[in-house]
MARBA-3410 file (N, C-alpha, C, O; in Angstrom, 1 decimal):
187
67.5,-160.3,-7.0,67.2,-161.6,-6.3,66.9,-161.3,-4.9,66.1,-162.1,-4.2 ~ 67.5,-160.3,-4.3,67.4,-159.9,-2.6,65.9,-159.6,-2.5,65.1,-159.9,-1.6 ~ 65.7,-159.0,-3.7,64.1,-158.5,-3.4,62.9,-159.4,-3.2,61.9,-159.3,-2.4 ~ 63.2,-160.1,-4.1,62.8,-161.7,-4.4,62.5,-162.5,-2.8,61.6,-162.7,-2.1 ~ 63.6,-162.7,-2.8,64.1,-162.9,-1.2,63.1,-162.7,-0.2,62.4,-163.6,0.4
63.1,-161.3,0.0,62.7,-160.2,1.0,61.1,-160.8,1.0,60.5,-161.2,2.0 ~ 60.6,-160.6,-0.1,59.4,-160.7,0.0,58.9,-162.0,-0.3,57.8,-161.7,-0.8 ~ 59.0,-162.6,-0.3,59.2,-164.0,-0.1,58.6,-164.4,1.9,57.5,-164.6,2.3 ~ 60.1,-164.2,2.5,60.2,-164.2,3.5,59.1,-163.2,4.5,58.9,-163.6,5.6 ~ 58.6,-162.1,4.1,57.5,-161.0,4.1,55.9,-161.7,4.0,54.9,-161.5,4.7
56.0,-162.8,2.8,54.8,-163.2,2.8,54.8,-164.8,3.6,53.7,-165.4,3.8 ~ 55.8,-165.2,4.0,55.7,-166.7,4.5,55.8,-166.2,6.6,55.6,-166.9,7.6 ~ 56.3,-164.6,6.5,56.0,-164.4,7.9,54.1,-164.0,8.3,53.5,-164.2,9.3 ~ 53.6,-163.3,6.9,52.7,-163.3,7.3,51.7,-164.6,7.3,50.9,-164.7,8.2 ~ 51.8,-165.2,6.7,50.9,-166.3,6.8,50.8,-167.2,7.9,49.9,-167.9,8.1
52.3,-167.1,8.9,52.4,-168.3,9.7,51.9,-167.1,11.0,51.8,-167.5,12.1 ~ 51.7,-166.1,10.6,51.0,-165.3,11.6,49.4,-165.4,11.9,48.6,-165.2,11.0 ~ 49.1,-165.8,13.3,47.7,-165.8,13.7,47.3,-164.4,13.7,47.9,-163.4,14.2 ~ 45.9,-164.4,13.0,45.0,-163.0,13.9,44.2,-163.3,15.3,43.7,-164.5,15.5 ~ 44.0,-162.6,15.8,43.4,-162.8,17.3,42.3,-161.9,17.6,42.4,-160.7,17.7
41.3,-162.6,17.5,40.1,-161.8,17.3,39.9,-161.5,19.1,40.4,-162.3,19.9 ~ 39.1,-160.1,19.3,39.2,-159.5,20.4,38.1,-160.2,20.7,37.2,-160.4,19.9 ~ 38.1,-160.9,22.3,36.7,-161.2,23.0,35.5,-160.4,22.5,35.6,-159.2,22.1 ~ 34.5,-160.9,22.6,33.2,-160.4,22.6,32.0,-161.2,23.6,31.4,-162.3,23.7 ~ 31.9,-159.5,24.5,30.7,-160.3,25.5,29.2,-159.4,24.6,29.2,-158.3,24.0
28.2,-160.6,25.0,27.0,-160.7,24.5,25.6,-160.7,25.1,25.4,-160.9,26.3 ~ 25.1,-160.6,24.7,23.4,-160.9,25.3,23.0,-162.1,24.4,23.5,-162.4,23.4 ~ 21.8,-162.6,25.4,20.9,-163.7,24.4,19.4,-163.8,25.0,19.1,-164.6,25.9 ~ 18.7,-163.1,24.4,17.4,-163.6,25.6,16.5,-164.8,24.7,16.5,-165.0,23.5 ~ 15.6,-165.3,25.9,15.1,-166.3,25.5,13.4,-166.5,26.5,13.4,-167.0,27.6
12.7,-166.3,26.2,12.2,-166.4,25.0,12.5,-164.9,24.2,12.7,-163.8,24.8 ~ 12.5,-165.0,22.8,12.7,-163.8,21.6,11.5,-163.7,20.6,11.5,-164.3,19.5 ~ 10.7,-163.0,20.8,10.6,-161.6,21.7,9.8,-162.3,22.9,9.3,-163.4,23.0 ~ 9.9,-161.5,23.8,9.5,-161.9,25.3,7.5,-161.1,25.2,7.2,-160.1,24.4 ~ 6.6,-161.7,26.0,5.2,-160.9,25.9,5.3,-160.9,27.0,6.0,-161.6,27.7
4.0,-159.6,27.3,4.2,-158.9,28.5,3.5,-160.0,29.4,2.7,-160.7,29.1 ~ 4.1,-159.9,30.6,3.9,-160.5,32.0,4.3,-162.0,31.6,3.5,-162.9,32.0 ~ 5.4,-162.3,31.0,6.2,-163.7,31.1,7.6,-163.3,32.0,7.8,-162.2,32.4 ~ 8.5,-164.4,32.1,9.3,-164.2,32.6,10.7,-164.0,31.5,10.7,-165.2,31.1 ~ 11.4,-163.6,30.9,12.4,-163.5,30.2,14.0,-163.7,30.8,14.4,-163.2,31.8
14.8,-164.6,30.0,16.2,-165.3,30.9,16.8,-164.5,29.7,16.4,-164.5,28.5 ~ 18.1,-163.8,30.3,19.0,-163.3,29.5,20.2,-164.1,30.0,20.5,-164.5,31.1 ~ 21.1,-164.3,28.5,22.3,-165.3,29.1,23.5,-164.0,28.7,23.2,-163.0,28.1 ~ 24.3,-164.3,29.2,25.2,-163.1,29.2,26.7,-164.1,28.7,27.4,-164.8,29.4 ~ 26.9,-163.9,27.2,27.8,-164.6,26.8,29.3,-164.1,26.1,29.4,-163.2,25.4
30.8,-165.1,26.5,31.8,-164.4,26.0,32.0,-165.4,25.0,31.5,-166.5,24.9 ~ 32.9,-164.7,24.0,33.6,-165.6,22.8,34.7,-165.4,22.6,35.0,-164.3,22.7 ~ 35.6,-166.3,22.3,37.0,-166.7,22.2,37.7,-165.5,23.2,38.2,-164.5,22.8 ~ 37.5,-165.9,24.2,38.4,-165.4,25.2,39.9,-166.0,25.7,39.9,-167.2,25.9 ~ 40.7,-165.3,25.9,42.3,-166.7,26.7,42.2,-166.6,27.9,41.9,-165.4,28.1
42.3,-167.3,29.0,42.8,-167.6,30.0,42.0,-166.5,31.0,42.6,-166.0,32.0 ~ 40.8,-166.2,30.8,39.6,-165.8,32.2,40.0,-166.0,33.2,39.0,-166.5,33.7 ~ 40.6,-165.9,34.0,40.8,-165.4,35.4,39.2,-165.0,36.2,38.6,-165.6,37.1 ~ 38.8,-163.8,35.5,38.2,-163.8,36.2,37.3,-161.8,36.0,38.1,-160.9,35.7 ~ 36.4,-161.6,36.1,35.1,-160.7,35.3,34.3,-160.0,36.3,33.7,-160.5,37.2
34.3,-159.0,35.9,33.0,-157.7,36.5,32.8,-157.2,35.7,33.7,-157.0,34.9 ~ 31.3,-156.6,35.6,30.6,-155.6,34.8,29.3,-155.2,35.6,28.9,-155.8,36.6 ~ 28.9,-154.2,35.0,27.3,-154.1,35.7,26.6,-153.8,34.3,27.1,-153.5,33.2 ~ 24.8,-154.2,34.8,24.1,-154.1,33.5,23.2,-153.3,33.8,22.8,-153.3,35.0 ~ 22.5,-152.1,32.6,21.6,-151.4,32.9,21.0,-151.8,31.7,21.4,-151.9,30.5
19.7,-151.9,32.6,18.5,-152.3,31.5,17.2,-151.1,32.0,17.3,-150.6,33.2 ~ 16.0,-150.8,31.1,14.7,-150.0,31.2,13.7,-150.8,32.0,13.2,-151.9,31.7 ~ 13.6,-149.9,33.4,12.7,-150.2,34.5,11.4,-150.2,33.9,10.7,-151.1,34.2 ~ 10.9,-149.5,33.2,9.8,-149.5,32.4,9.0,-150.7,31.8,7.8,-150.8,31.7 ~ 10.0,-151.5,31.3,9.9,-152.7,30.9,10.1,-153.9,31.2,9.5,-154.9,30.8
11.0,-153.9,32.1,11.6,-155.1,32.7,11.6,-155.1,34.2,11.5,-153.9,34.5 ~ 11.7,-155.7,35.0,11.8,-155.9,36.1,12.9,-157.0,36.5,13.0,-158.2,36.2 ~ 13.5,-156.5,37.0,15.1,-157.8,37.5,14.6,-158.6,38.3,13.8,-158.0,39.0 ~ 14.7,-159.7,38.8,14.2,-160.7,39.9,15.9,-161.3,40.1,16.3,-161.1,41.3 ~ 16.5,-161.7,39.5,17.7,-162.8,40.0,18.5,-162.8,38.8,18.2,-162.3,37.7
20.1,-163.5,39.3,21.1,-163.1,38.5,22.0,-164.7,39.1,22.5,-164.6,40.3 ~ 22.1,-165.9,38.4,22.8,-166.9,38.6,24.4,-166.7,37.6,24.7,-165.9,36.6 ~ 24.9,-167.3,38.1,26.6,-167.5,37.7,26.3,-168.6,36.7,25.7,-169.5,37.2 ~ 26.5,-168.6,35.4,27.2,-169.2,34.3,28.2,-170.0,34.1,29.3,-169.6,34.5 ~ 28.3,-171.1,33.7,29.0,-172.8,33.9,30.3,-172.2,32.9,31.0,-173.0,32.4
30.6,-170.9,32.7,31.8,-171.4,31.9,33.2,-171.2,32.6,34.1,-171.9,32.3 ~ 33.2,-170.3,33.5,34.4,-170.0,33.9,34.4,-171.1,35.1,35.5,-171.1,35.6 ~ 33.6,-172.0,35.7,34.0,-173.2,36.5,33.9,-174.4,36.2,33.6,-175.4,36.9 ~ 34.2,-174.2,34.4,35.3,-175.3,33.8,36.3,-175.9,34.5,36.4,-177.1,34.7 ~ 37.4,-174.8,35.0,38.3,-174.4,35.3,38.4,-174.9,36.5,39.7,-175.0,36.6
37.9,-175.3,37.5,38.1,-175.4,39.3,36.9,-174.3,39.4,36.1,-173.7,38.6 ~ 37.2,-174.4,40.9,36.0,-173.6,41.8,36.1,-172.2,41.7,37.2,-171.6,41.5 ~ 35.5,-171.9,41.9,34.7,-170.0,41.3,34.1,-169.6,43.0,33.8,-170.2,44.0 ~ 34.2,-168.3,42.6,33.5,-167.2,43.6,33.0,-166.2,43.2,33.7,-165.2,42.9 ~ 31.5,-166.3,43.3,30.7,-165.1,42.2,30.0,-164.3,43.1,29.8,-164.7,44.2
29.6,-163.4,42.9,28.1,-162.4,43.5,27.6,-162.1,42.5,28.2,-162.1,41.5 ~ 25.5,-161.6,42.7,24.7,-161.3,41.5,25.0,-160.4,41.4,24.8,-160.1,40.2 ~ 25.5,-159.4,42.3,25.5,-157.9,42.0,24.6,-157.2,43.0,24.3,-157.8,44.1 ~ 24.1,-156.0,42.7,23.0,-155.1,43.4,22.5,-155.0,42.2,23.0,-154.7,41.1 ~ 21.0,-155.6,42.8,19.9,-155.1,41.7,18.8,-154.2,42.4,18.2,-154.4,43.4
18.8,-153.0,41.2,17.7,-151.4,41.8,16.7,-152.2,40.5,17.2,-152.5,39.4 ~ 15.8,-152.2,40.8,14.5,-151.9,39.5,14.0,-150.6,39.9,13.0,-150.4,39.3 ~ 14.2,-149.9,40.6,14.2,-148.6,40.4,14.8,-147.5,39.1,14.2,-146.7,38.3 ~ 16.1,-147.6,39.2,17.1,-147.5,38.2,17.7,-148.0,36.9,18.6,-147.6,36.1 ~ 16.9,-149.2,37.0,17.5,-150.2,35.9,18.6,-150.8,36.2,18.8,-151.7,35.3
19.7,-150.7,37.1,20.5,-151.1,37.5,20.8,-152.4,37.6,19.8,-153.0,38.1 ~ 22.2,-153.5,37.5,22.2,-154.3,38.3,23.9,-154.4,38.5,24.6,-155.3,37.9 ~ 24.2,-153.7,39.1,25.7,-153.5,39.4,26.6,-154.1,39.6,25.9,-154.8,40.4 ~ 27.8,-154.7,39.6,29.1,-155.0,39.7,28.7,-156.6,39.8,29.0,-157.0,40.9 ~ 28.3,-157.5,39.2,28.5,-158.7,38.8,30.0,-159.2,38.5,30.8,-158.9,37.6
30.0,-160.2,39.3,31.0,-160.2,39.3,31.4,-162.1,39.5,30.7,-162.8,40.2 ~ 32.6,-162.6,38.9,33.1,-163.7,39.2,34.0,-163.9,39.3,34.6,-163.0,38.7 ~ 35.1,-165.0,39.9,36.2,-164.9,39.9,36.8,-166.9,40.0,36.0,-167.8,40.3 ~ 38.0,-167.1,39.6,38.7,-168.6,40.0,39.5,-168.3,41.0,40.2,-167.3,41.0 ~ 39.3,-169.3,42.1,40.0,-169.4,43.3,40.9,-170.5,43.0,40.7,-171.6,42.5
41.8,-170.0,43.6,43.1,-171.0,43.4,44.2,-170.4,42.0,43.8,-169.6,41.2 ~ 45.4,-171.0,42.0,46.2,-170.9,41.1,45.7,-172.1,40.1,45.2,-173.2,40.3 ~ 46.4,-171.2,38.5,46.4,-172.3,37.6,46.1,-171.2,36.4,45.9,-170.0,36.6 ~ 45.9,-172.0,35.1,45.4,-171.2,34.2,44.0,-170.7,34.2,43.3,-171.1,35.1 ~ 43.2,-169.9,33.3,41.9,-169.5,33.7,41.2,-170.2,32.6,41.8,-171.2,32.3
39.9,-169.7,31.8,38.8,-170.2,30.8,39.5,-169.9,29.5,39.9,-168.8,29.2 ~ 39.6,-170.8,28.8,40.1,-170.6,27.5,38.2,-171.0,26.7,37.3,-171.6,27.1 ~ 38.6,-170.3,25.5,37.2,-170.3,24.6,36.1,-169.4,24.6,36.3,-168.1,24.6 ~ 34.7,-170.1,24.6,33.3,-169.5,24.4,32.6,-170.1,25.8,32.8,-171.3,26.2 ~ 31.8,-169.3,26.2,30.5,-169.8,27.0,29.8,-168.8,27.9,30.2,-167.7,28.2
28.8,-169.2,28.1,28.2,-168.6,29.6,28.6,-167.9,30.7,28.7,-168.7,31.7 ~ 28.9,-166.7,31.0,29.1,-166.1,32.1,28.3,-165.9,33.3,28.7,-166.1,34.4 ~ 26.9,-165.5,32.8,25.8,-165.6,33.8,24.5,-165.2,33.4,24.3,-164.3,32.5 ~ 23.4,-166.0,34.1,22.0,-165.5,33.6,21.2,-164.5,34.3,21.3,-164.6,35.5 ~ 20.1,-163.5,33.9,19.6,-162.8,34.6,18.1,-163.1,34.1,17.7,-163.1,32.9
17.2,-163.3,35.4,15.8,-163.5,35.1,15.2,-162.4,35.3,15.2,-161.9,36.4 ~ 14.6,-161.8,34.4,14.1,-160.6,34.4,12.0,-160.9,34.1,11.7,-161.8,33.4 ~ 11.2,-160.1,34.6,9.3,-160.0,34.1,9.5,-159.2,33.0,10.3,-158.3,33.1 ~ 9.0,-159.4,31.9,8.1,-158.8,31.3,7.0,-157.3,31.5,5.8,-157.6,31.6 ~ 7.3,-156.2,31.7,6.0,-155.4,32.1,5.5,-155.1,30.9,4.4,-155.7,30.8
5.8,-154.3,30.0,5.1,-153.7,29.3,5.9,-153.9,27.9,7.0,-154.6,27.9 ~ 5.1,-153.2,26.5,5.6,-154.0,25.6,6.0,-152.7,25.0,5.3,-151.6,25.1 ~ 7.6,-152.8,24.2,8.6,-152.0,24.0,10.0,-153.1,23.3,10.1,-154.3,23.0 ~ 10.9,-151.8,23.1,12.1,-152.3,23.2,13.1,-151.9,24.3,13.7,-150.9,24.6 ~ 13.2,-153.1,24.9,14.2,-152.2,26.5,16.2,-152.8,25.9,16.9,-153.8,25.7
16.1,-151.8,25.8,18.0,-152.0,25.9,18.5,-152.5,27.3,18.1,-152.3,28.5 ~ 19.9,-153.2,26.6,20.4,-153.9,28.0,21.9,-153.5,27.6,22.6,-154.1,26.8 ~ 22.4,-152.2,28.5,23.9,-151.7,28.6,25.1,-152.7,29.1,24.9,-153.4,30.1 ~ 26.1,-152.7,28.7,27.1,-152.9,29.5,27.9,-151.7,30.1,28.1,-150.6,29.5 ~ 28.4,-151.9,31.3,29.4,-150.8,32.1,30.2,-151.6,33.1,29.9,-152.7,33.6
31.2,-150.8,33.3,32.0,-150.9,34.4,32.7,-152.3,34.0,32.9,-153.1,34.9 ~ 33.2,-152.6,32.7,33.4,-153.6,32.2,34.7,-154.1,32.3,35.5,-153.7,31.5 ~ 35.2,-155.1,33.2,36.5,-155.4,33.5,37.1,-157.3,33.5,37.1,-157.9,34.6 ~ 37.5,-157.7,32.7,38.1,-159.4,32.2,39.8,-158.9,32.8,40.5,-157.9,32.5 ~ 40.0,-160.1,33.6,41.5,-160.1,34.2,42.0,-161.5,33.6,41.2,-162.1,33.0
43.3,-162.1,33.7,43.7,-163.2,33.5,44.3,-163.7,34.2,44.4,-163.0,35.1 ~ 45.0,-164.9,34.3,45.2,-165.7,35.6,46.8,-164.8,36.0,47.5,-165.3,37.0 ~ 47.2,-163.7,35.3,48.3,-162.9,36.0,47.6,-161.7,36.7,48.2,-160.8,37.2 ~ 46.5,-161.7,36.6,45.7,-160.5,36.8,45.8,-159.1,35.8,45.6,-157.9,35.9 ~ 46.2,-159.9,34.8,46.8,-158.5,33.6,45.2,-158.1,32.5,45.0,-158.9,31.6
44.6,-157.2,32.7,42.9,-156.5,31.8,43.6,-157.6,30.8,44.8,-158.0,30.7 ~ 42.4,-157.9,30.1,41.8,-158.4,29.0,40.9,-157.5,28.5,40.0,-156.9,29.1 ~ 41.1,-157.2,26.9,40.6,-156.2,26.6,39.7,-157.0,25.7,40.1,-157.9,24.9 ~ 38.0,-156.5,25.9,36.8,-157.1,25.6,36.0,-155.9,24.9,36.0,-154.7,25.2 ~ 35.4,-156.9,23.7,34.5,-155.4,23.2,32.9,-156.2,23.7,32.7,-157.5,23.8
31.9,-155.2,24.0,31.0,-155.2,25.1,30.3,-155.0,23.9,30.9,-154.2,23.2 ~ 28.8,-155.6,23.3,27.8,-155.8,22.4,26.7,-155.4,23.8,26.5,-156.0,24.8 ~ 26.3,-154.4,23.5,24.6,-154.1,24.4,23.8,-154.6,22.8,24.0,-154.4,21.6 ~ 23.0,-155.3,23.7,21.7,-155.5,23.0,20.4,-154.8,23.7,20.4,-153.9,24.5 ~ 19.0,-155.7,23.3,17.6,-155.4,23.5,17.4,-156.7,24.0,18.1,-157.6,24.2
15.7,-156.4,24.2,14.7,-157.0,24.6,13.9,-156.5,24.1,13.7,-155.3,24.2 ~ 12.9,-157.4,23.1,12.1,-157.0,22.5,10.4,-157.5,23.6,10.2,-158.6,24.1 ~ 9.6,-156.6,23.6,8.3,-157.2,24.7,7.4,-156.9,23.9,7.4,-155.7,23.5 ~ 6.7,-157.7,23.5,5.2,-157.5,22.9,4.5,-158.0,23.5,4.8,-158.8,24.3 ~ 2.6,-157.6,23.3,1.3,-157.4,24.0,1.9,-159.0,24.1,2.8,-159.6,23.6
0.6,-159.1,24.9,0.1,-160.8,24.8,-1.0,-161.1,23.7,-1.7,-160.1,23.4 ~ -1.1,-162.1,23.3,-2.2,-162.9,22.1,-3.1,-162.7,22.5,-3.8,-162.5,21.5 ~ -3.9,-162.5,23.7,-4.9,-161.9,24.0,-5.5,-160.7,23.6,-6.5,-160.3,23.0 ~ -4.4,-160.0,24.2,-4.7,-158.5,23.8,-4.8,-158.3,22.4,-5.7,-157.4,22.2 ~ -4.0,-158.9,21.1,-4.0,-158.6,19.6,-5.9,-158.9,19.5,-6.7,-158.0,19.0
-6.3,-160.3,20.2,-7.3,-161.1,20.0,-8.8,-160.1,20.5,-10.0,-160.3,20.2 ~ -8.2,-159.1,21.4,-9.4,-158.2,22.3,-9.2,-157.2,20.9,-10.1,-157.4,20.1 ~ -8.6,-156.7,20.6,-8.2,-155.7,19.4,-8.8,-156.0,18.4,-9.2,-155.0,17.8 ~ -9.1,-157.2,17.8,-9.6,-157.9,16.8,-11.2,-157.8,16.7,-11.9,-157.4,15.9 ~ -11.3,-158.1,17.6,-12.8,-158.3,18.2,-13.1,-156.7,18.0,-13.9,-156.2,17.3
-12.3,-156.0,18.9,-13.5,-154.5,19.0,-13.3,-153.7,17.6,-13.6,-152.5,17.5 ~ -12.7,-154.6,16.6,-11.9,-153.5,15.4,-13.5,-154.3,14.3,-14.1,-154.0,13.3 ~ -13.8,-155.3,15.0,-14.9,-156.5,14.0,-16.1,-155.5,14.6,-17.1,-155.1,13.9 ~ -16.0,-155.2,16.1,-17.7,-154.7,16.5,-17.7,-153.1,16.2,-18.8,-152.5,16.3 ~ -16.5,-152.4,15.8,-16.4,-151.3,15.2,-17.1,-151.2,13.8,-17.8,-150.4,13.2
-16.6,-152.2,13.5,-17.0,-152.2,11.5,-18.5,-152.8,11.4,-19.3,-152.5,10.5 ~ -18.6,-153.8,12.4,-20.2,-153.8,12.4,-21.2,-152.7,12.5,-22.1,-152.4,11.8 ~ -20.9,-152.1,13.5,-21.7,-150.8,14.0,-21.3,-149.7,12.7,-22.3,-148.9,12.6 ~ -20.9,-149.6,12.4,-20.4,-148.9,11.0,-21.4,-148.7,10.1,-22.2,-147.8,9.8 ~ -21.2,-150.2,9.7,-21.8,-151.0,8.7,-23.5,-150.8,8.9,-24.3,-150.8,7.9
-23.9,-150.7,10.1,-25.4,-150.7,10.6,-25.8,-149.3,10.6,-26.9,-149.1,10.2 ~ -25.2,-148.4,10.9,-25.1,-146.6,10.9,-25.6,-146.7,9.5,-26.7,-146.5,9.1 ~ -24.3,-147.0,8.7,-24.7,-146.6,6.9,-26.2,-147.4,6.8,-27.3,-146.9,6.8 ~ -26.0,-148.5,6.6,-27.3,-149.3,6.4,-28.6,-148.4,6.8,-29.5,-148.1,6.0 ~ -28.6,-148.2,7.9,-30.2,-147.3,8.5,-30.1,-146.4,7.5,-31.0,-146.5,6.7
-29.1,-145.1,7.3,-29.0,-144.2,6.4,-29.8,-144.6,5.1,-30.7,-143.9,4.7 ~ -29.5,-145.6,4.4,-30.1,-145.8,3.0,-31.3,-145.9,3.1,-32.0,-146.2,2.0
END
């Protein structure tokens, strides 16, 4: 009957036990896929996070492809009271855009949930797939105690413009004509 017992008590401790899914910060770009020489907004998103205090990271993305223009702060952590953010340093040299960073001013608890951290407007150059890294990745809480976050790098996908498919089309039609006219004289 002890055993009975035991396990009993074994399965009614596990059930009243929560699992706690680890944060997850994200990308989102928009437009998907981005064509060359538009402008592309990446949203930079966390999910079920406790008590945000407050976040740095830097992002490296392919100079090749993209070009960084600007980097706005994200409505979620100034749910909470007032915020104090910087965009970071942005190299389009290097792909870089370094130590982004935000924080809650004042005492109290921090961001509980899902949302928006911050967006980066990035051009369009050329058409590829450009990766977008996370580094230097650091979530504190309103004791200042890490928050351990798992970091999703994604892409950006850039394709030609409709034009260009449309110029392609055309010289692939006056190829097969001229073709077509070569053989024909032949006969």
């Amino acid at each position: 009957m002890t055993i009975l017992k035991k396990c009993l008590a074994a399965m009614l401790l596990a059930a009243s036990t929560q699992a706690f899914a680890i944060p997850t910060l994200s990308l989102s770009a928009s437009p998907a896929p981005a064509t060359v020489g538009s402008a592309v907004d990446i949203a930079v998103k966390i999910s079920d996070i406790a008590d945000l205090y407050g976040y740095q990271f830097t992002l490296t993305f392919d100079s090749a492809l993209l070009k960084a223009n600007s980097v706005t702060e994200g409505a979620f952590l100034g749910t909470t009271g007032p915020t104090f953010s910087d965009g970071g340093t942005i190299d389009n040299a290097t792909g870089m855009i370094s130590y982004v960073f935000n924080t809650r001013l004042g005492a109290g608890a921090g961001a509980f949930g899902s949302g928006n951290l911050a967006h980066f407007s990035f051009d369009a150059l050329a058409a590829g797939s450009a990766a977008l890294t996370f580094s230097d990745v650091l979530f504190l809480d309103s004791n200042q105690n890490e928050i351990a976050v798992t970091a999703d790098n994604g892409s950006v996908q850039v394709v030609p413009e409709p034009a260009t498919y449309m110029m392609m089309g055309v010289g692939l039609l006056a190829l097969g004509a001229m073709r077509r006219r070569q053989v024909g004289a032949r006969a």
